[in-house]
Residue, then its C-alpha position, 0 to 999 in steps of 0.5 A: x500500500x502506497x503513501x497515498x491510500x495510507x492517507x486517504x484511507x485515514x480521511x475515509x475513516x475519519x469521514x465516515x460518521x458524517x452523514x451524506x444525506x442530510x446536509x442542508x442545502x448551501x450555495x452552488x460552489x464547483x467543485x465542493x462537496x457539500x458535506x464538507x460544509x457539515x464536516x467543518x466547525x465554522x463557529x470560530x470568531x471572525x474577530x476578537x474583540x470588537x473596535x471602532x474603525x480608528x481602533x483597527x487602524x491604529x492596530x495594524x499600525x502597531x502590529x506593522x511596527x511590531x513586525x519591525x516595519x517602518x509605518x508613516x501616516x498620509x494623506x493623499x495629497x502629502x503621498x507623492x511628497x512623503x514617496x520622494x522623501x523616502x526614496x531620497x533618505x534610500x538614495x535610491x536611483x531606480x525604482x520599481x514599478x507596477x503597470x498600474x500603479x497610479x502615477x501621481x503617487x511618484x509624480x514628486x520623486x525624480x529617480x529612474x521609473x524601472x518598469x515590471x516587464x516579463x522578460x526582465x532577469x532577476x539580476x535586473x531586478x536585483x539592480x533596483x534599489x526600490x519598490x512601490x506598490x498598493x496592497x490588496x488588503x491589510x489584517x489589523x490583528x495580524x499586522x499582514x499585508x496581502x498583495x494579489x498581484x493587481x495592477x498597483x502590485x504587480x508580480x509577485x517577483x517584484x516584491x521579493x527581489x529589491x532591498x526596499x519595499x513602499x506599500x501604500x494602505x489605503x485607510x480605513x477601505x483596506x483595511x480589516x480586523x482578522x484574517x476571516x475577513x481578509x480570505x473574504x475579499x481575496x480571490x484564492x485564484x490569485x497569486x496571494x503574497x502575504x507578508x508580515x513585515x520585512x524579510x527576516x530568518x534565524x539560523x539555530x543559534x537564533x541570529x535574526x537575519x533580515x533581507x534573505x527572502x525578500x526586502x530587508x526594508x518594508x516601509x508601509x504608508x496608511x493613507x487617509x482621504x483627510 
């Protein structure tokens, strides 16, 4: 007997007191078997604790930080001016961006726009000193930002490779309490890239390396309306 049927043989048997006719009816879903609807208990909180709006923000602002992520606050109209300055402070010459990253967000700043193009090498990449990006969501409990690679974010590639990461927030439209409420907004087709602050590892002597597996930096800006 293979591997395989060892284990599916274990999810029959821990299957086999779920009833399969009595299932109450649940929304259309290819390629779901209803019975896992009954099988798993979903009673679990969406949330913990219940906050106002500016609570859940100033949440994730601490969870950010606590991540060791650099966290600055914005309005749309200072976000071009604050983008400059930190891509001065960088001494950054080429910055990555996204197709559809707005353009006013680096309508300040003055280094070289390096384009997210298919047949760019990762020694290309390499070269680039920053990158900006939107978000798809961020989980306020968690301090999690997720990417989906929409047109403000790009590919995922672009994200992991340069040394130092903008993600723009915006504030409160995207941002949730948990991370139930993040999976809701998510397409689980998409290319998900969920990241908790900047890029860091320990090796067995417990040395904290930071920059191994995508930006050493990530500096992430909440932009309001006001």
């Amino acid at each position: 007997m293979s591997s395989r049927d060892l284990i599916l043989g274990r999810v029959r048997r821990a299957l086999a007191d779920v009833p399969p006719d009595d299932t109450p009816p649940v929304p259309e879903r290819p390629g779901r078997d209803p019975r896992y609807e009954q099988a798993v208990d979903r009673s679990y909180l969406r949330e913990h604790g219940a906050r106002s709006v500016a609570e859940t923000v100033e949440l994730l602002a601490e969870n950010l930080a606590d991540y060791r992520a650099i966290v600055h606050r914005s309005t749309d109209e200072e976000l071009p001016n604050l983008v400059m300055r930190l891509l001065a402070e960088r001494g950054t010459q080429h910055v990555l961006v996204p197709p559809g990253l707005p353009p006013e967000w680096l309508s300040a700043a003055d280094p070289t726009l390096v384009h997210d193009r298919a047949v760019s090498t990762p020694r290309e990449l390499d070269e680039v000193g920053s990158v900006v990006t939107g978000c798809a969501v961020a989980i306020a409990e968690t301090g999690t930002i997720v990417l989906d690679g929409g047109p403000d974010q790009g590919r995922r590639r672009i994200t992991l490779i340069p040394d130092h990461h903008i993600c723009v927030v915006k504030v409160p439209g995207q941002v949730v309490a948990s991370v139930p409420q993040a999976i809701e907004r998510l397409d689980p087709a998409r290319p998900l890239t969920w990241i908790s602050g900047p890029s860091a590892t320990s090796d067995i002597e417990l040395d904290r390396v930071e920059g191994v597996h995508g930006p050493r930096t990530l500096e992430v800006v909440l932009v309001s309306a006001e």
